[in-house]
C-alpha positions in Angstrom: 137.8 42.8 28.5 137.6 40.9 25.1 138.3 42.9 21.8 134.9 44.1 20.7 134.5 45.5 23.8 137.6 47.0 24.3 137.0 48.7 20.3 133.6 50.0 21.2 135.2 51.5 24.2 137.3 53.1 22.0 135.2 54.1 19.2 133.0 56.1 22.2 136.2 57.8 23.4 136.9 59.3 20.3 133.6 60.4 20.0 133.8 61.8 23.0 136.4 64.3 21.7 134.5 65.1 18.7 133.8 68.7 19.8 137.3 69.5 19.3 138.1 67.4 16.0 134.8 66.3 15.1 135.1 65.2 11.7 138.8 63.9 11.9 138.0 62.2 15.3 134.9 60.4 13.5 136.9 59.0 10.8 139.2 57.4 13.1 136.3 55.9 14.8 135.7 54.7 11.6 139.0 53.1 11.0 138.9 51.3 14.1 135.5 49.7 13.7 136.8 48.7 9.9 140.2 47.3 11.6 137.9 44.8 14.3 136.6 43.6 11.2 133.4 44.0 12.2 130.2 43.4 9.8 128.4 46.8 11.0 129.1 48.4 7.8 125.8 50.5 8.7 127.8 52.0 11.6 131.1 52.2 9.2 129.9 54.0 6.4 127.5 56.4 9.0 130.2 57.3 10.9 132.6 58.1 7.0 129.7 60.0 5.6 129.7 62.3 8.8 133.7 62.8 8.7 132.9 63.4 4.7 130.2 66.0 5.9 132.9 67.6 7.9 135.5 67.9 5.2 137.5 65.8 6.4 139.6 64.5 2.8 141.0 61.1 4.1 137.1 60.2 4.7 136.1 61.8 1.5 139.2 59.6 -0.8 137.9 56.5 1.4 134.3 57.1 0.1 135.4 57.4 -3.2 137.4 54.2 -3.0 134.5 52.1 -2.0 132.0 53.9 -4.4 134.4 53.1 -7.1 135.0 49.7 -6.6 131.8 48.7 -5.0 133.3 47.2 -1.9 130.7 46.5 1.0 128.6 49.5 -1.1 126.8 50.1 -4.2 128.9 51.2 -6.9 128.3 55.0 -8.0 131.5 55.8 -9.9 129.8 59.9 -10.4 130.0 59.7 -6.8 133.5 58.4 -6.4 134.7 61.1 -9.0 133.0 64.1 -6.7 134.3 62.8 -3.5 137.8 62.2 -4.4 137.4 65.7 -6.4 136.6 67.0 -3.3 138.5 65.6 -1.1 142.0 66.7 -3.7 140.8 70.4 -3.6 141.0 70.4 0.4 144.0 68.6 0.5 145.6 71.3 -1.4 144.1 73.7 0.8 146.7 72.1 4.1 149.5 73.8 5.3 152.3 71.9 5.0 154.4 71.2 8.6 157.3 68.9 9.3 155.0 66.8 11.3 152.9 66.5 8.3 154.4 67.3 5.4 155.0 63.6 3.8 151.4 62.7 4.7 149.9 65.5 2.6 152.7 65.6 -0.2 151.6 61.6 -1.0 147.9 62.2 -0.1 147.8 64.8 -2.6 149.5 62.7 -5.4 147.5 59.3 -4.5 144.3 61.8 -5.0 145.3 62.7 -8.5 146.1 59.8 -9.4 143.0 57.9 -8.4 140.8 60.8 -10.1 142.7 60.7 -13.0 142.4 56.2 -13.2 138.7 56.9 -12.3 138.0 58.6 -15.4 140.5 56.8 -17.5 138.6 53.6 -16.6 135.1 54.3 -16.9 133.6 51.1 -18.9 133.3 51.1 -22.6 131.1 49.7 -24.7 131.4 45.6 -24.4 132.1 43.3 -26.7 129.7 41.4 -28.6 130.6 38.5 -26.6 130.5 40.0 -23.4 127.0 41.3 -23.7 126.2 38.0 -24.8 128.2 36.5 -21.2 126.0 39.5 -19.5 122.9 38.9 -20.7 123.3 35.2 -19.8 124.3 35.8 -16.2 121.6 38.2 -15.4 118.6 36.7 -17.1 119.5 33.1 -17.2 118.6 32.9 -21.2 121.4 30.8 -22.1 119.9 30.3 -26.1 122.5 33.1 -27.3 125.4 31.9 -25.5 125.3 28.1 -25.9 125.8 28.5 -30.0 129.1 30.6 -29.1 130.8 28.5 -26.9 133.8 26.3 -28.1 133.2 22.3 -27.9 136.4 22.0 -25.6 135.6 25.6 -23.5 137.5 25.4 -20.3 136.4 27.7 -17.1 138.6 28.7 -14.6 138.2 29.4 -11.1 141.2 29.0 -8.5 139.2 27.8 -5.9 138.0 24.8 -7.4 139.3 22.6 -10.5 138.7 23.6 -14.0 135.5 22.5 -15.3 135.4 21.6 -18.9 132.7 21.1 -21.8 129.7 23.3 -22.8 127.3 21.1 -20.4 129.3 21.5 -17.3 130.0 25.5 -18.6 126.0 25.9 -19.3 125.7 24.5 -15.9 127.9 27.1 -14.0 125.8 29.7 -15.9 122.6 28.9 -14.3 124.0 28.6 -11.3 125.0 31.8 -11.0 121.7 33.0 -12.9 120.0 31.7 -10.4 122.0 33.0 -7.2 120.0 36.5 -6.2 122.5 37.6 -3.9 124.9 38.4 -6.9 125.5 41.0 -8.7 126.7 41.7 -12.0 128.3 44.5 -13.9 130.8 45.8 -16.2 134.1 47.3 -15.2 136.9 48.7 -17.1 140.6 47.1 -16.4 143.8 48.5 -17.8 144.8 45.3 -19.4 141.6 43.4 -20.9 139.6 46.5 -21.5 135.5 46.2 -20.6 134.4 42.7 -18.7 132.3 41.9 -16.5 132.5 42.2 -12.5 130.5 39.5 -10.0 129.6 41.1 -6.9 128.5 39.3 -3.7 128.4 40.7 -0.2 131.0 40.4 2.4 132.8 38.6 3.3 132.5 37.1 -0.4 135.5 39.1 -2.7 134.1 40.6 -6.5 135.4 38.3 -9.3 136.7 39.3 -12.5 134.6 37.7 -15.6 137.5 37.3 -18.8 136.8 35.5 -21.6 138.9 34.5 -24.6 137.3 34.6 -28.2 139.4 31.9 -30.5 139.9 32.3 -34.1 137.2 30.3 -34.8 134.9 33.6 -33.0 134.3 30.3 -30.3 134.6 31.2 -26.6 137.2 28.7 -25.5 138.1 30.3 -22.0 136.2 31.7 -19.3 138.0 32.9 -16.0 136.5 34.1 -13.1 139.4 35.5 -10.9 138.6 36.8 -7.8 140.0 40.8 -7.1 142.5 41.3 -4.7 142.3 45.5 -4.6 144.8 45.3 -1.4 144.9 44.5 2.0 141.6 45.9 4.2 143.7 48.7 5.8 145.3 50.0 2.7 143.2 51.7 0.4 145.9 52.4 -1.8 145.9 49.0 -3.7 144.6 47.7 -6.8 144.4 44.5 -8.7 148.2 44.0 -10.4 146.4 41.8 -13.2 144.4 44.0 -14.9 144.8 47.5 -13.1 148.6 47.8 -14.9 150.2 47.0 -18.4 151.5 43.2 -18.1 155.3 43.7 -17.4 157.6 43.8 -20.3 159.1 40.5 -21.9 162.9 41.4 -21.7 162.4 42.1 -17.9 160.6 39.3 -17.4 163.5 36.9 -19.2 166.2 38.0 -16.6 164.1 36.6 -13.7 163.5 33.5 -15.4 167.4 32.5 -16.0 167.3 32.6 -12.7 164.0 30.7 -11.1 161.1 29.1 -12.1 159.0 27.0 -9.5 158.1 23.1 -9.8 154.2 22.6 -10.8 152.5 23.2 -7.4 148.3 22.4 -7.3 147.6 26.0 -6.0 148.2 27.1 -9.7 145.5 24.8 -11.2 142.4 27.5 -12.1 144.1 30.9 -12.4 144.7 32.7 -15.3 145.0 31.8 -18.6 147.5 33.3 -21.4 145.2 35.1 -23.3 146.8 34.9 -26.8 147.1 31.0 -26.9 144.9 29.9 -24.2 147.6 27.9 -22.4 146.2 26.5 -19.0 147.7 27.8 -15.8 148.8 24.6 -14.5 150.8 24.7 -18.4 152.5 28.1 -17.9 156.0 28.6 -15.9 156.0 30.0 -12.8 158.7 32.0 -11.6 158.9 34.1 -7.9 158.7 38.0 -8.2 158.4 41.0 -6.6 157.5 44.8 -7.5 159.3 48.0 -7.5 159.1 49.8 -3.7 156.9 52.1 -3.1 158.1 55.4 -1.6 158.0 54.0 1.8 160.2 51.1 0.2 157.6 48.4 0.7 157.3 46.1 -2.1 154.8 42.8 -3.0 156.6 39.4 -2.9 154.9 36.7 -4.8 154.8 34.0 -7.7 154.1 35.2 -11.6 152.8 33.0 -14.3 154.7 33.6 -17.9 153.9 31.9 -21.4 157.3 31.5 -23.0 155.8 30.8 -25.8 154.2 33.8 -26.6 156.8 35.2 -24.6 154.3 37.4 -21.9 153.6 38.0 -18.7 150.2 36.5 -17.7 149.6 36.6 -13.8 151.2 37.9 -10.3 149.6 36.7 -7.2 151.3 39.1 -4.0 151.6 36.5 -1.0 153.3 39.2 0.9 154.6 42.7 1.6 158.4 43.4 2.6 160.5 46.5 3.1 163.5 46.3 1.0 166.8 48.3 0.1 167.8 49.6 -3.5 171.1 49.8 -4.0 172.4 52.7 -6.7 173.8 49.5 -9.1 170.3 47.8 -8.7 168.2 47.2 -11.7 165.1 48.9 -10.7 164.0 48.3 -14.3 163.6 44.5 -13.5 160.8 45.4 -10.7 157.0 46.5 -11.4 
């Protein structure tokens, strides 16, 4: 029996069983068609919406979270506020058991939490710059945009090299003008306020749009970072670069006494430092990892600094590790 078979086998067993736990029972028929990575997201969200329908809250919070972000969905942020609303005020309706009681003590914060970074992000109104970038992308008029771009604009992308110039920049733009099957809209991030989100369908990942405005009111940097909300089965992630405030300087100085990493080619096109416009390739790299979690797991990966404006620009997670805190530790120097 190969593995699709043996996961639709078990997606029908749990069905079976439904009379007794119906709604839980369908959510985990759920889960186990999103673990075989499988593209029926038809099946997948049919089978979340009926858990949702049933009440069951670990549906209702994984609606929410794909509503919000607009992963495999179209985004409805008013319906990822309701659901994870919802799914908070059953969650504190559970009886709390030893089996259960760490599962519903963390479900209940992570459900706060989310609610309360739902409405805290809700987009703003964009820049002048950025409607200009918006504009541009979604109707392909590239008459406003052209005038505001620096002579020596640089784009960044970190699957491909940078590309450089207005012409090859004006080029990128019709590109993507062009493409149908993309989608563009605005999102709010903790760190570069309102920009603009590029949305293809699976298995493509959403890219961030970030632009830097020079002295000179010139674009001179464009980045289109792809988002990295966490790994499929975890809907508890988010992306570290602009979904938190950039990590504090005199933290960041201990880790570089003691490592930074020789110039490696798989940091040409990421992130830029935003108050110089230093290159990736130009910044210092250093290996990090964040604070644990409650469960004590923790993301291992490289960061980008700019010592000369002395700030944290980018962490890229390659990894996730338990670890051990001892008391004398300096938790301070994690995430």
């Amino acid at each position: 029996m190969n593995r699709k078979e043996s996961v639709s086998m078990s997606i029908d067993n749990i069905k079976d069983f439904s009379a007794e736990l119906h709604a839980y029972n369908l959510y985990r028929a759920a889960k186990i068609l999103r673990k075989s990575h499988s593209d029926d997201f038809d099946k997948y969200f049919d089978l979340l919406n009926q858990a949702a329908e049933g009440n069951n809250h670990t549906a209702l919070f994984t609606l929410a979270y794909h509503y919000y972000y607009g992963e495999y969905i179209d985004r409805d942020v008013d319906k990822a506020l309701n659901l994870c609303k919802k799914a908070s005020k059953l969650i504190e309706k559970q009886t709390i058991s030893e089996e259960n009681g760490l599962f519903i003590k963390t479900s209940k914060i992570a459900y706060k939490f989310f609610y309360r970074y739902m409405k805290r992000m809700t987009p703003k109104t964009p820049s002048k710059h950025y409607m200009i970038v918006y504009n541009a992308l979604t109707t392909g008029d590239l008459s406003l945009l052209e005038p505001l771009l620096d002579k020596n604009v640089v784009y960044s992308n970190i699957f491909h090299k940078p590309l450089v110039g207005i012409k090859n920049i004006i080029a990128w733009f019709k590109k993507i003008s062009l493409d149908n099957s993309i989608r563009v809209s605005f999102i709010a991030t903790e760190r570069y306020g309102t920009v603009i989100e590029l949305y293809r369908n699976y298995p493509a990942k959403p890219a961030l749009v970030i632009i830097r405005v020079n002295e000179q009111n010139l674009i001179d940097r464009i980045a289109a970072q792809p988002i990295s909300w966490g790994p499929d089965s975890d809907f508890n992630g988010y992306y570290y670069n602009v979904g938190s405030k950039p990590l504090p300087w005199k933290h960041i100085r201990l880790f570089l006494e003691k490592n930074t990493l020789q110039y490696e080619s798989t940091k040409v096109g990421g992130m830029y430092c935003m108050k110089c416009g230093k290159l990736s390739e130009d910044l210092t790299w250093i290996n990090y990892h964040t604070k644990p979690d409650q469960f004590s797991t923790a993301e291992f990966g490289v960061m980008s600094v700019c010592p000369d404006c002395k700030q944290m620009v980018e962490f890229r997670p390659h990894s996730q590790e338990v670890v051990h805190i001892q008391n004398n530790d300096c938790v301070d120097n994690f995430f």
